[in-house]
N, C-alpha and C positions, 0 to 999 in steps of 0.2 A: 532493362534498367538495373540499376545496381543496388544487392544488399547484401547483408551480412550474417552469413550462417555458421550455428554451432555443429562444424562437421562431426566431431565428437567430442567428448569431454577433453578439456585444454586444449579445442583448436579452434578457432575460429577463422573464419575467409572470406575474402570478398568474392560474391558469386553474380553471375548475369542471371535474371528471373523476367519470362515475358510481363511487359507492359500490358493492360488489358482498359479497357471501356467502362463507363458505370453502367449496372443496368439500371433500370427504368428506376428502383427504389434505391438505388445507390449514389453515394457522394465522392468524388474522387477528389484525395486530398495530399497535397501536396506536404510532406512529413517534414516540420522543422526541426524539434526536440524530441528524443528521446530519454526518457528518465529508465536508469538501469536500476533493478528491485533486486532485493537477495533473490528470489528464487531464480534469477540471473546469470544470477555469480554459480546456485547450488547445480544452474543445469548446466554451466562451464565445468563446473567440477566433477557431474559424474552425479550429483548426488541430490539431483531431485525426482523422485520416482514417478513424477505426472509427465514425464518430456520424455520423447525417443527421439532419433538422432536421425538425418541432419535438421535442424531446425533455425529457424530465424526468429531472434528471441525480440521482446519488445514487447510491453502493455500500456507504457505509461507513456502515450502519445501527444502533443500538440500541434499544429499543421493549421494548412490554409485553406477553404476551398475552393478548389482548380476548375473542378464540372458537375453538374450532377444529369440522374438518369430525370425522363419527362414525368414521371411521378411522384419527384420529391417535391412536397411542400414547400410554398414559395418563402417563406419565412426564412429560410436556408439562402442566402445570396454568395454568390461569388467573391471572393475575395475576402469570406469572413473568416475570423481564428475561429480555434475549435478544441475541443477536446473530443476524447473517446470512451464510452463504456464499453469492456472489451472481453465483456462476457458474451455468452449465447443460451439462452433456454428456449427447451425443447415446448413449454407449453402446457403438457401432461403429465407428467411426473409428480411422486407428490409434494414435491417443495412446489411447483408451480402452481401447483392446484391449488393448495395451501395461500397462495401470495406470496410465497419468497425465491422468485424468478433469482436472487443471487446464489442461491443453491441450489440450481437446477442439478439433478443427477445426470444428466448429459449434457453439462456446461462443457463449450470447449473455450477455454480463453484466451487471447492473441500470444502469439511467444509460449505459450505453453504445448497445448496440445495440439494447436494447431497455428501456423507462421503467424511472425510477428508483425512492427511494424516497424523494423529496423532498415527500411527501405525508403527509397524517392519516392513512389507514392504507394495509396494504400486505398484501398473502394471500401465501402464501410456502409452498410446499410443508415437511411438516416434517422431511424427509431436509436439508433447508438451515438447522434453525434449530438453533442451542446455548443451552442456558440458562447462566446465573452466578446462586445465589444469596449471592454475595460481593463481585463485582465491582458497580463505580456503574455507573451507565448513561453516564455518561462515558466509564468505562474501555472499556465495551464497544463504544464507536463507534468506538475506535481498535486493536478485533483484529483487522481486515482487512486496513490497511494493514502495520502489524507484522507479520501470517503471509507477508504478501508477500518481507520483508526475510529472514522467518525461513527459506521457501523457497530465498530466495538460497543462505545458507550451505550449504545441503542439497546443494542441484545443486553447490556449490563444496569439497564433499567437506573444509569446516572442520577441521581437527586443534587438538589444543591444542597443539600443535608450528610452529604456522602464525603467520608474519605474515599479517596480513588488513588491507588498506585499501579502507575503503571511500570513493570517488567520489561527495558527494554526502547531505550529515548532513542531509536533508528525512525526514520520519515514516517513508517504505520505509527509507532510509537507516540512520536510528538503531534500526528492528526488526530489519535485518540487523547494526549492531552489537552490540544488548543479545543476539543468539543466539550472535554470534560469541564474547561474551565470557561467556556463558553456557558455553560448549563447550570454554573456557580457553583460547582465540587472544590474541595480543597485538594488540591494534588500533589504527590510525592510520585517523583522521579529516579528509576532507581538502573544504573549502569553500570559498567567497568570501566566508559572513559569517560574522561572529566569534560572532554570540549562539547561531548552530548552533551552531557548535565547542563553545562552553560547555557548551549542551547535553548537544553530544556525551561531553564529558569527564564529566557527571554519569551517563550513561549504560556507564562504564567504558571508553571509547577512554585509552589512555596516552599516545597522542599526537594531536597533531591539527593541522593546517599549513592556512592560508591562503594559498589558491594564486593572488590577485591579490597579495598582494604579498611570499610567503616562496618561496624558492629551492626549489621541492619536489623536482627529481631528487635535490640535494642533502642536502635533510634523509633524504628516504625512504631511502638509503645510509646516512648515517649512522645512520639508526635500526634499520634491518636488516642489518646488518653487510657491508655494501656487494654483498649479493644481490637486494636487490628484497625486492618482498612474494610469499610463497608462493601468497596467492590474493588477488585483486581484484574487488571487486561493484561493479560501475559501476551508481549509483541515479543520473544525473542526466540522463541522453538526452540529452546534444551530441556533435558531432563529434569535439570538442575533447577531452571524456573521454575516452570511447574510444580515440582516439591515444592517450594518454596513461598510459592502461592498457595498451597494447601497450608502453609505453614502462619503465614505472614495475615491472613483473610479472618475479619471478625465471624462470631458463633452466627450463624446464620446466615452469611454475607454473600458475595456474589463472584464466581469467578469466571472470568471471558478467558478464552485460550485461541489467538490468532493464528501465532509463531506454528509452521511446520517441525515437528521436532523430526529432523535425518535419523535418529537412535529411539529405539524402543525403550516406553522409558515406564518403571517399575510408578505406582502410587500407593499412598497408603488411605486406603480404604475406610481404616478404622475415622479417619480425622474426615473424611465427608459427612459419616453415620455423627459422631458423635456433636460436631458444628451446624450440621442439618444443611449441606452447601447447596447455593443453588450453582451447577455447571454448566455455561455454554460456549457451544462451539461457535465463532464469527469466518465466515467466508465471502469474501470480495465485498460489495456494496449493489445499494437497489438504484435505482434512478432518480428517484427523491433526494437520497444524501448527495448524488452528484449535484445535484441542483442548491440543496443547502451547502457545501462547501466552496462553491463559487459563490455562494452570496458571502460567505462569512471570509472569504480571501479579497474580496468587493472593500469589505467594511477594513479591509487593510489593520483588522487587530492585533497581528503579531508579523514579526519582522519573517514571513514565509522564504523570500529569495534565498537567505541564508544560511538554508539548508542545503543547499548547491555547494560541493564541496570542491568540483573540476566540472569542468566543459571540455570535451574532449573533441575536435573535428569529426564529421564522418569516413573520412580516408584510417583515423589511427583507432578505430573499434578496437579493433584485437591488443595494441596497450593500455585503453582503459580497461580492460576486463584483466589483463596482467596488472596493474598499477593497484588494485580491488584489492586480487588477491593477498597484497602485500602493506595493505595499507589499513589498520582496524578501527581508526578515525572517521571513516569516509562515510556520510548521511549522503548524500546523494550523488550520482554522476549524473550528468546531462550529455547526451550525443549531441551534436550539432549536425543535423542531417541535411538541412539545406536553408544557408542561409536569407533573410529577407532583408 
């Protein structure tokens, strides 16, 4: 069957990879959508340090299911849409132990460290799959990235009493706003492109600031009554957020750090000590939030499809991943892997 690998940095190919059977606890699903994530684009480029090469990238799956093995629960039918959790924990480790199976230390996740599912089909143990008999197969190629943002607010302990800004209005971005504003926070959205921000405003942010060329200490005081925001979700991995967020973050407040920053990046210590910050790190999502963000894309609260910026066929992969490169507008691309 046919997919698509990142033979190395800036190449990508169409490659033949054997077709195989579910086993006894496996679902074999037939791949419609694929949703392309930065870390995508950063292992096109050379510049994600969790992926070796050749690999077949893809986490943000939707698909149909084709078969499954004699031990999947019957609840799982034939011909239902689906999504994927497309992590893996080991069980024992101590994030597992713990109860936080999303940060397993020997998570391998689809498209990253080990193939994706940028492929015809895909076997998928069925402890990892969700059905929607309501959601498109659109919507469901974009629960992955949303449970990610949704995770955010979780470890940022959201109040509706909270200012929340989040760093960074890309798909993690606006899944951690539409929770934040799910949860009754007031939110401030803050980007370099204005068609985010829009976005983000149809997503309920109340504010939303352009930080190439709006005054943001400035607005961010003015809009929070000159305290800062009470919790901050840095979705966009630069150095520069992150300062930023030490900067931007009320005396005692809360900061989530999602974004992979590519560059090592300096902080200034004194402003944790002297604010008292509470810091956390957010990785992937648990099975719960999968389950809560299909209910809250169910309730159809914010216009979600429109964060689809191209649908690209599965034959022209390698010019969406060029079209990425070249284009700093783009909230999501969708593959179209096989049509229904």
């Amino acid at each position: 069957m046919k997919a698509f690998s990142i033979i190395e940095p800036g190449k990508i190919e169409e490659i033949e990879i054997p077709f195989t059977e579910p086993t006894d606890e496996e679902i074999l699903i037939k791949v419609c959508y694929v949703g392309l994530c930065g870390s995508d684009l950063n292992s096109y480029k050379g510049l994600m340090p969790l992926v070796t090469f050749p690999r077949i990238p893809g986490h943000e799956i939707s698909g149909i299911i084709e078969k499954k093995g004699k031990n999947v629960p019957k609840t799982f039918k034939i011909g239902d849409k689906v999504t994927i959790l497309p992590y893996t924990n080991c069980g024992i480790c101590a994030s597992c132990v713990k109860g936080h199976p999303n940060a397993c230390e020997n998570n391998q996740t689809l498209g990253v460290q080990r193939d994706g599912g940028l492929t015809e089909y895909i076997n998928v143990h069925y402890s990892k799959v969700f059905t929607s008999s309501t959601l498109s197969l659109k919507e469901l190629a974009i629960v992955e990235p949303f449970s990610v943002g949704y995770h955010g607010t979780n470890r940022g302990k959201v109040k509706e009493t909270d200012f929340v800004l989040i760093l960074g209005c890309g798909t993690i971005g606006l899944g951690a706003i539409s929770a934040a504003v799910r949860k009754g926070a007031t939110v401030i959205g803050i980007d370099i492109d204005n068609q985010k921000l829009q976005i983000a405003q149809k997503f309920g942010a109340t504010y939303t600031i352009n930080s190439k060329i709006d005054n943001v200490k400035e607005l961010v005081n003015e809009y929070t009554n000159g305290f800062g925001a009470d919790v901050i979700i840095e979705a966009a991995g630069t150095p520069h957020t992150f300062s930023l967020a030490l900067d931007l973050v009320a005396f005692t407040g809360n900061i989530v750090t999602i974004g992979y920053s590519k560059y090592d990046t300096s902080i200034n210590t004194q402003l944790i000590v002297k604010k008292e910050l509470n810091i956390y790190g957010s990785r992937n999502a648990q099975s719960n939030e999968f389950a809560a963000v299909i209910k809250m894309l169910n309730r159809k609260l914010f216009p979600f499809t429109e964060i689809i910026s191209n649908i690209f066929p599965f034959k022209n992969t390698p010019e969406a991943f060029k079209y990425w490169t070249t284009n700093n507008s783009v909230t999501k691309i969708l593959i179209e892997v096989n049509s229904i």
